[in-house]
C-alpha positions in Angstrom: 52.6 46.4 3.2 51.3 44.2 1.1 49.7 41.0 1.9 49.7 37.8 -0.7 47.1 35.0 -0.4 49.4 31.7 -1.4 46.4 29.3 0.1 43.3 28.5 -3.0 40.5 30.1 -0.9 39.8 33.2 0.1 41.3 34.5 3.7 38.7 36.7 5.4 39.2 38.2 8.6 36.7 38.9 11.1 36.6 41.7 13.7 34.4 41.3 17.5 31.4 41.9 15.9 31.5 39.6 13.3 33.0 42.5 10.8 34.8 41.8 8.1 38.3 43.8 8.5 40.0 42.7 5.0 39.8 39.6 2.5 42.6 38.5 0.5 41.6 36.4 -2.8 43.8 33.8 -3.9 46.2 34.7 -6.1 46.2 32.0 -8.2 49.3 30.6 -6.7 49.5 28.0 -4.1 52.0 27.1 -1.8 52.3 23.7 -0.4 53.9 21.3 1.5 54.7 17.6 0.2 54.5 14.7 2.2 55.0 10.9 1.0 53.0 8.5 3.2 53.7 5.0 4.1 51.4 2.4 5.9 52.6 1.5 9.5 50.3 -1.2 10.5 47.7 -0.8 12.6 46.5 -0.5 16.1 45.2 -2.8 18.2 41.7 -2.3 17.1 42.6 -2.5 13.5 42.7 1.4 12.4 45.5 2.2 9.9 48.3 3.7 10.5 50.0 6.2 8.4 53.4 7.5 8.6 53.8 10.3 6.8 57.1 12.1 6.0 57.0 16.0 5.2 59.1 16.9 1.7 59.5 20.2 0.4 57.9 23.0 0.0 56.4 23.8 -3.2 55.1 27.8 -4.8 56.6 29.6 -2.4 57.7 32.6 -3.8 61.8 34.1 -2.7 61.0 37.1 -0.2 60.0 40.6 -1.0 60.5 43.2 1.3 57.1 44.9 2.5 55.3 41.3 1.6 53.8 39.4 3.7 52.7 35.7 2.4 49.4 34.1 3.6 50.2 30.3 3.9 48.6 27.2 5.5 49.2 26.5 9.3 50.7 22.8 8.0 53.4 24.9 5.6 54.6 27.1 8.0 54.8 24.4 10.9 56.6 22.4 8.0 58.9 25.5 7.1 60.0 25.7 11.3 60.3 21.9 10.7 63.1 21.8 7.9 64.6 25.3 9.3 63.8 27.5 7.0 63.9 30.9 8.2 61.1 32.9 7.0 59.6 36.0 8.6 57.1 36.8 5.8 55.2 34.0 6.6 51.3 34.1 8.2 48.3 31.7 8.6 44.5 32.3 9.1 44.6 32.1 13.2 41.6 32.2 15.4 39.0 30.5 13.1 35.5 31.9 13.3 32.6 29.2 12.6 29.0 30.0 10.9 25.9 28.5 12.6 26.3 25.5 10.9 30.1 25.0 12.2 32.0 26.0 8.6 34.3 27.9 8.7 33.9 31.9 7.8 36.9 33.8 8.4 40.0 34.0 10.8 40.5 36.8 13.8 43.7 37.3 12.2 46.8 36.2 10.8 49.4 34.0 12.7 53.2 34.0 13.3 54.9 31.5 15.3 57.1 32.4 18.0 60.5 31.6 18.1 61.8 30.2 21.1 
């Protein structure tokens, strides 16, 4: 199977003991998800409110069988969102965390259940 990183940074996941089990580089093309945002007043204490509208998605490649696609959590929720049906889509899941709290790597890759 082969595994396509659609994100800009590089997807490494980590095993128990802090292993790495496989990277996948970017490959130069990046899906993403388009929003448009609006302002929507503000709360009570005066922070800003945003309401922001998802749009299409944008880079995603058609399906190939034996591929799987590494996207960003947001796509994919945005995919479910506009009912696309998609089951070549994963996300980093499980995020592992240096030291220094930055992110490292991922414990694997994510699908999302259908209901």
């Amino acid at each position: 199977m082969d595994i396509v990183n659609l994100t800009p940074h590089p997807v490494v996941v980590v095993g128990d003991e802090g292993q790495t089990i496989a990277e996948f580089p970017p490959s130069g093309t990046v899906a993403r998800l388009s929003e448009s945002a609006t302002p929507d007043g503000a709360t009570p204490s005066g922070i800003p409110l945003t309401n922001v509208a998802l749009g299409e998605i944008i880079g995603l490649p058609g399906q190939v069988t034996s591929t799987l696609y590494i996207v960003s959590m947001p796509l994919l929720m945005g995919a479910i969102a506009a009912e696309v049906t998609r089951s070549d889509l994963v996300y980093p899941y499980g995020q592992v965390r240096d030291a220094s709290g930055r992110i490292i790597g991922c414990r694997s890759l994510g699908t999302v259940a259908s209901a």
